[in-house]
N, C-alpha and C positions, 0 to 999 in steps of 0.2 A: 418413436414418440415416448413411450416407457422411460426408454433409457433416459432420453432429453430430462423430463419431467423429476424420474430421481435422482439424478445428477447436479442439472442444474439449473432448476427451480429454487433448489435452497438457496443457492449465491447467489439468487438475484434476476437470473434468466427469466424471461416471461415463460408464462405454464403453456404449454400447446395440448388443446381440448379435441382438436379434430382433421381427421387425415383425410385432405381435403388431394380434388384432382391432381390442382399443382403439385403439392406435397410427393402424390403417388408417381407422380412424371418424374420431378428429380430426383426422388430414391431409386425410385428406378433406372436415370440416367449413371446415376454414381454407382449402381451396383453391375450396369454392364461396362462402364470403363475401364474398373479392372476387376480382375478375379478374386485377388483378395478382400476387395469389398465385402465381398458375400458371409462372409464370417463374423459372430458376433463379437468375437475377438476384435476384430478391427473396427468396429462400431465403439467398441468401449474403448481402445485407445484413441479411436479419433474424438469423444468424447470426455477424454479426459488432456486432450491438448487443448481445448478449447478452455476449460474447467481453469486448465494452470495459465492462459495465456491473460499475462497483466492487464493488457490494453483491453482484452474483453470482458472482464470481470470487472474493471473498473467502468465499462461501458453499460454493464448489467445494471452493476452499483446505481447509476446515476438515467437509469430507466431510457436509455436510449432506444427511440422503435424501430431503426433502421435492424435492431439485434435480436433477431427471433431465427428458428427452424429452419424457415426457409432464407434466411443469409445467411447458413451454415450448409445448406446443400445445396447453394449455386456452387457449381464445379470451379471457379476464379476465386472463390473466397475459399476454400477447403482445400486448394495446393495451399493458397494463403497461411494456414493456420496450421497446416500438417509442415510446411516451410521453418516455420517459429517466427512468420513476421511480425506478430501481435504478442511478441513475449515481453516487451518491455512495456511499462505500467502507464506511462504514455507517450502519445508521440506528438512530434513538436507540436503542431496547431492545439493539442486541449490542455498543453501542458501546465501545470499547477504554478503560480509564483509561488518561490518559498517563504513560508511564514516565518514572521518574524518574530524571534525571541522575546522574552519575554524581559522584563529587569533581575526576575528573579532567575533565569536560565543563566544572563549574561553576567549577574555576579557570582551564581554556584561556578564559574570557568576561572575568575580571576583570584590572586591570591588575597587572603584578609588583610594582610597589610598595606596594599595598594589601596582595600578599600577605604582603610582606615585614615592612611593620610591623604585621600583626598576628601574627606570627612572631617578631620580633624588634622588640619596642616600646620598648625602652630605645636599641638601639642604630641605632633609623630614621632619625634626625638625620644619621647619616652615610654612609647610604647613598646610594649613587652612581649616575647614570643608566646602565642595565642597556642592552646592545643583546644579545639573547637570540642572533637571527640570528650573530654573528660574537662567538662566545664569551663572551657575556657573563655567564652563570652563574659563570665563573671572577673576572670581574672583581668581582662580586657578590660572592660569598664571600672576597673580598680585602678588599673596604670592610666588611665586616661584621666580619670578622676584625682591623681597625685597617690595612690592608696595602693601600694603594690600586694599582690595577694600572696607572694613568695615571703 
């Protein structure tokens, strides 16, 4: 419970207050299963595959109550996690759409001259190579305006 608690309470884990029957039945089912259970050693690594697995931390994240102590020591969900089933960040069913760009994401990708002559389509002919870095917004709106800054 220790461990739970300073592990992974901070990322999100519900806090567990009390080591209740059940609790004592399935640590104790998990610690006669195998031998190497018995070691605090194996307590911390199996407590830190939980910690890295995306699907459960994103699960934490978003307060789901299915995800506490005891569904970490039913013996089906702890091959589960000791496996690396839950490593990717989600799985299909809660999977995020991807957000969509913004205007200002989707013109920082495209070149300034594109933008420009779709901005200014009559007068693209005379626009001038732009160096944005070292003022070049100003020189831009010079050539556009008929006023070359060169």
């Amino acid at each position: 419970m220790e461990l739970w608690n300073e592990r992974l309470v901070p990322l999100g884990f519900p806090l567990c207050q009390t080591m209740t029957d059940k609790r004592r039945k399935a640590f104790s089912a998990c610690l006669s299963a195998l031998e190497t259970r018995a070691s605090q050693e194996w307590w911390r690594d199996y407590v830190s595959c939980i910690s890295q697995a995306g699907f459960l931390r994103k699960a934490a994240e978003q307060n789901k109550q299915w995800l506490d102590l005891d569904w970490c020591l039913d013996e089906q969900n702890m091959v589960k996690v000791i496996e690396g089933k839950y490593e990717r960040e989600f799985d299909s069913v809660e999977q995020e759409a991807p957000r969509e760009k913004s205007v200002y994401e989707r013109a920082a990708e495209r070149n300034p001259r594109e933008i420009l002559a779709e901005a200014y389509p009559s007068l693209f002919g005379q626009v001038v190579e732009c160096d944005f870095e070292n003022g070049g917004e100003q020189k831009c709106a010079k050539a556009i305006g008929g006023t070359s800054a060169h």
